[in-house]
N, CA, C and O atoms as a Tinker XYZ file with bonds, in Angstrom:
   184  protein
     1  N    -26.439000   33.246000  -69.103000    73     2
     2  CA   -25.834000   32.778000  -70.360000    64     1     3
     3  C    -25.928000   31.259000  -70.434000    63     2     4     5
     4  O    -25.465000   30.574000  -69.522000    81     3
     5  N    -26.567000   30.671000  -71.592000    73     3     6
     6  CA   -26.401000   29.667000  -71.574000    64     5     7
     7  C    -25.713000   28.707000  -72.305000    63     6     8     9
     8  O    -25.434000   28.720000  -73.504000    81     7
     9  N    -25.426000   27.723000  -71.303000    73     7    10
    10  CA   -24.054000   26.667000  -72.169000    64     9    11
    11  C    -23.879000   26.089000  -73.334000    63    10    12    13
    12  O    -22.804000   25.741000  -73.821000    81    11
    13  N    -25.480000   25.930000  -74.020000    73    11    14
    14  CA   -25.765000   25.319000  -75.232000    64    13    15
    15  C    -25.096000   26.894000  -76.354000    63    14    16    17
    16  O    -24.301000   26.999000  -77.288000    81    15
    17  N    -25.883000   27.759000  -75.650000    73    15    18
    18  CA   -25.599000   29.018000  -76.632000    64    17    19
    19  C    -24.172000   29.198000  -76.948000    63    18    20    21
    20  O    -23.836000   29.912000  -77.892000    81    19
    21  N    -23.227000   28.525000  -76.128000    73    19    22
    22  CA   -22.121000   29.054000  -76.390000    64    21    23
    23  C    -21.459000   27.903000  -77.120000    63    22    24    25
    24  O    -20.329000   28.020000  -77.593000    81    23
    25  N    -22.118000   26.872000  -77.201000    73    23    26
    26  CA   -21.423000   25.486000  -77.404000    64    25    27
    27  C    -21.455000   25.648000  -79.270000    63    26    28    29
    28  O    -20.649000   25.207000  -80.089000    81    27
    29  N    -22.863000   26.547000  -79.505000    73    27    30
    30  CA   -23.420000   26.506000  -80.605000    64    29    31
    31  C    -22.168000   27.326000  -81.594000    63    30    32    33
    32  O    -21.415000   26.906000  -82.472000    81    31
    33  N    -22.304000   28.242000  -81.173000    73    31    34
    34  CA   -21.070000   29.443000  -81.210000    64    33    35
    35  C    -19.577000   28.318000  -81.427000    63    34    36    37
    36  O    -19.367000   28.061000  -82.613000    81    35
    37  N    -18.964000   27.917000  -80.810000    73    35    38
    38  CA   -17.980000   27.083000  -81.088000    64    37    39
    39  C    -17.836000   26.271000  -81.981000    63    38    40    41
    40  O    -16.812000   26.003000  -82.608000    81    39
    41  N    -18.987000   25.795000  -82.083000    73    39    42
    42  CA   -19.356000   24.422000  -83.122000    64    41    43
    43  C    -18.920000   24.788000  -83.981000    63    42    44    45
    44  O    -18.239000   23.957000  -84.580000    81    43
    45  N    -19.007000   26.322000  -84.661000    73    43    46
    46  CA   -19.140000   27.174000  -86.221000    64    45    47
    47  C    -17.572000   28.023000  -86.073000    63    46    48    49
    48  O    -17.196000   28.854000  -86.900000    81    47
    49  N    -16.969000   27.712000  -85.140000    73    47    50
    50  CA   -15.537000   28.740000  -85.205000    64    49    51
    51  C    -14.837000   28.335000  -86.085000    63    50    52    53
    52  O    -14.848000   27.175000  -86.498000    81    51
    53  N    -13.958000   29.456000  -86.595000    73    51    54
    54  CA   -12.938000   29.083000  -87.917000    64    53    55
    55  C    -11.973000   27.865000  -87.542000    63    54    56    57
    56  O    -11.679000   26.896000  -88.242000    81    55
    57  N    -11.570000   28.173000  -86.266000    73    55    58
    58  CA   -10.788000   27.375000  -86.125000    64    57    59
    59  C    -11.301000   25.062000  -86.203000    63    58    60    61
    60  O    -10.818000   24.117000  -86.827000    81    59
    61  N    -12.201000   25.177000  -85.407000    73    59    62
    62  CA   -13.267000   23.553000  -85.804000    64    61    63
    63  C    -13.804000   23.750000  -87.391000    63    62    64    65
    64  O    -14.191000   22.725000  -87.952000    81    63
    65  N    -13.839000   24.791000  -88.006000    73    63    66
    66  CA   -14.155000   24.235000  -89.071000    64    65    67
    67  C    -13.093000   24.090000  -90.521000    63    66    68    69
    68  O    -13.173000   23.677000  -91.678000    81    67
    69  N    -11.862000   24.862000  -89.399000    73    67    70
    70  CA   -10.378000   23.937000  -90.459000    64    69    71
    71  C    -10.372000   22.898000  -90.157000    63    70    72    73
    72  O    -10.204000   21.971000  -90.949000    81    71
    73  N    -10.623000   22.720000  -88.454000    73    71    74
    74  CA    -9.765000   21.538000  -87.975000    64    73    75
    75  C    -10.724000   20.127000  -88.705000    63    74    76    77
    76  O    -10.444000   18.930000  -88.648000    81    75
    77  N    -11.870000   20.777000  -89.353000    73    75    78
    78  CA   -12.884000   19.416000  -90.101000    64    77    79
    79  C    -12.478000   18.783000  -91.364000    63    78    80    81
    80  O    -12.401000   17.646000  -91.829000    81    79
    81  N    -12.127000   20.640000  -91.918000    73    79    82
    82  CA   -11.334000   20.326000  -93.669000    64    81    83
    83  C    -10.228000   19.417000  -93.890000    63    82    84    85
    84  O    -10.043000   18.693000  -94.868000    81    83
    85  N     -9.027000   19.643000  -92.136000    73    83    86
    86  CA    -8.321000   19.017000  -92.030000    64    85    87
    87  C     -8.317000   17.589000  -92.154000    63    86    88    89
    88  O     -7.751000   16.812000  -92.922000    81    87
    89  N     -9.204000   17.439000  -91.061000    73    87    90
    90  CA    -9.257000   15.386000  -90.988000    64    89    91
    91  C    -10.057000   14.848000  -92.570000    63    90    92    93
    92  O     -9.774000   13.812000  -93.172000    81    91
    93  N    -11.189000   15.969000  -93.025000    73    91    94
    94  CA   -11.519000   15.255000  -94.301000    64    93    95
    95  C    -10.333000   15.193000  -95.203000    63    94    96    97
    96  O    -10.194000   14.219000  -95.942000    81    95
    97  N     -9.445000   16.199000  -95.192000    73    95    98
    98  CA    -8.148000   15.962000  -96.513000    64    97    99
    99  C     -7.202000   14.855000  -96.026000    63    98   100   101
   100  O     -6.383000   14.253000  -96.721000    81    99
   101  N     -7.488000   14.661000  -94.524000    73    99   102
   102  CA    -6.069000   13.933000  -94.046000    64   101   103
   103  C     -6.837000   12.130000  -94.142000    63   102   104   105
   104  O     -6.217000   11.071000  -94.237000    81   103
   105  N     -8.223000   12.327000  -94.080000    73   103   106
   106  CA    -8.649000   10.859000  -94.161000    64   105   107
   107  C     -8.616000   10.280000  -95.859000    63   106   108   109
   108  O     -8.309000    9.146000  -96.227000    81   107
   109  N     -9.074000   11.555000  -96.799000    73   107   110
   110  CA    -9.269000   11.244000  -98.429000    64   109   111
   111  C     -7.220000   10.845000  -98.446000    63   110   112   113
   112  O     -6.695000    9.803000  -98.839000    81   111
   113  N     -6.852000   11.501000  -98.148000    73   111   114
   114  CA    -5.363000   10.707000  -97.927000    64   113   115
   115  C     -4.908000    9.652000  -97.769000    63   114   116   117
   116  O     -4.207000    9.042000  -98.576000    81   115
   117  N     -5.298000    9.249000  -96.551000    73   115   118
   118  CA    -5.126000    8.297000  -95.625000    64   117   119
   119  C     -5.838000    6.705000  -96.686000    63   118   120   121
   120  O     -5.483000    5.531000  -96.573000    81   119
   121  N     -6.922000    7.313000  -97.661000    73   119   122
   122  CA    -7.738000    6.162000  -98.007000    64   121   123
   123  C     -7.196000    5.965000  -99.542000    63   122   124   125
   124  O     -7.505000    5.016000 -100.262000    81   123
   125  N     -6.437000    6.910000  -99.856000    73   123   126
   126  CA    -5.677000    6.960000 -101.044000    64   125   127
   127  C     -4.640000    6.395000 -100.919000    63   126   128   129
   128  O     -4.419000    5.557000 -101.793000    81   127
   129  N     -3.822000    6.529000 -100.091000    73   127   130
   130  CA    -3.038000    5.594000  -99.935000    64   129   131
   131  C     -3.272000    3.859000  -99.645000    63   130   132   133
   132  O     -2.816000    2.819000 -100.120000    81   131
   133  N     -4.088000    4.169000  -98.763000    73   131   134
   134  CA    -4.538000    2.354000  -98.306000    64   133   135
   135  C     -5.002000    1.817000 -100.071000    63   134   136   137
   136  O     -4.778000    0.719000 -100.580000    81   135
   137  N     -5.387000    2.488000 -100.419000    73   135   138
   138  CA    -6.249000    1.386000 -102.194000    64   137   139
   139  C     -4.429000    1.240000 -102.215000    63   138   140   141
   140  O     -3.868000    0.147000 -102.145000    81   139
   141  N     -3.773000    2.425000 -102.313000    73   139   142
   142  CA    -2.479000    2.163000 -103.367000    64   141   143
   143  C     -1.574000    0.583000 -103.077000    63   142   144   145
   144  O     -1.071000   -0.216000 -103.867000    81   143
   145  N     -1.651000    0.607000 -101.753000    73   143   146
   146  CA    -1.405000   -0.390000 -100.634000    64   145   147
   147  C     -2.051000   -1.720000 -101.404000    63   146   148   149
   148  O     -1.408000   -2.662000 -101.868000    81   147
   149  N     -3.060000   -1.596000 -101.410000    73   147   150
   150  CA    -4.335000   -2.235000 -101.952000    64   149   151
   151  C     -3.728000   -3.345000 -103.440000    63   150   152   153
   152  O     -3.544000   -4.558000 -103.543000    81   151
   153  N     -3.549000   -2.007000 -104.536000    73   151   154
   154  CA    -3.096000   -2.392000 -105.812000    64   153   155
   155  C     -1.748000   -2.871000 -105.601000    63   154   156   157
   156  O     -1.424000   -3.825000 -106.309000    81   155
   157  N     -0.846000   -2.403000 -104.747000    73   155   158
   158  CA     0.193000   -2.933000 -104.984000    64   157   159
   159  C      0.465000   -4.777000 -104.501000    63   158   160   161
   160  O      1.184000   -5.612000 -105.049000    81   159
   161  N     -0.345000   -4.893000 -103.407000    73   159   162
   162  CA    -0.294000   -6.480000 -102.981000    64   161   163
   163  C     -0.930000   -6.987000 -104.229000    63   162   164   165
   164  O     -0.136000   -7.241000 -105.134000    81   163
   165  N     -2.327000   -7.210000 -104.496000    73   163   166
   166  CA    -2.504000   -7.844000 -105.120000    64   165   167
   167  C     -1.435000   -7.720000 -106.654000    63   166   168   169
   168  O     -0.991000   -8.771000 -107.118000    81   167
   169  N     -1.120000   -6.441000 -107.304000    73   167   170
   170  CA     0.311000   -6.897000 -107.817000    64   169   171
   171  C      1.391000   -8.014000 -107.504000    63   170   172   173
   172  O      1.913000   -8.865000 -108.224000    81   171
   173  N      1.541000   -7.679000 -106.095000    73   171   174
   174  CA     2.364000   -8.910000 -105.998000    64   173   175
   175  C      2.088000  -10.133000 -106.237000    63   174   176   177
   176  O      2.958000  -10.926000 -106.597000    81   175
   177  N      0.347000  -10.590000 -106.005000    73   175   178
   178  CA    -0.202000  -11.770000 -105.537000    64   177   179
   179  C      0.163000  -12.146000 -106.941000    63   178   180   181
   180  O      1.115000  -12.897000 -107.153000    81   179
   181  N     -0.731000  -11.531000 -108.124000    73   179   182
   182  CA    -0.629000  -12.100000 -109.335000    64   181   183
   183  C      0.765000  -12.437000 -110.168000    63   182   184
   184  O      0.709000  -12.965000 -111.278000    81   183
């Protein structure tokens, strides 16, 4: 059995391919907030 074969197999499990959806929703988050961050200083600046 080989190690790649099984690595391949994992790569595609339900579980790594929530855990991908996850960090993409948790980063589109993460970057939604930082602009908001963003607009609100320069609010202040002006």
């Amino acid at each position: 059995h080989w190690a790649s074969t099984d690595h391949e197999e994992n790569a595609f499990s339900p579980k790594q391919i929530d855990k991908c959806k996850l960090d993409a929703e948790n980063y589109s988050v993460m970057k939604r907030s930082r602009v908001v961050e963003v607009l609100n200083l320069s609010a202040d600046l002006s």
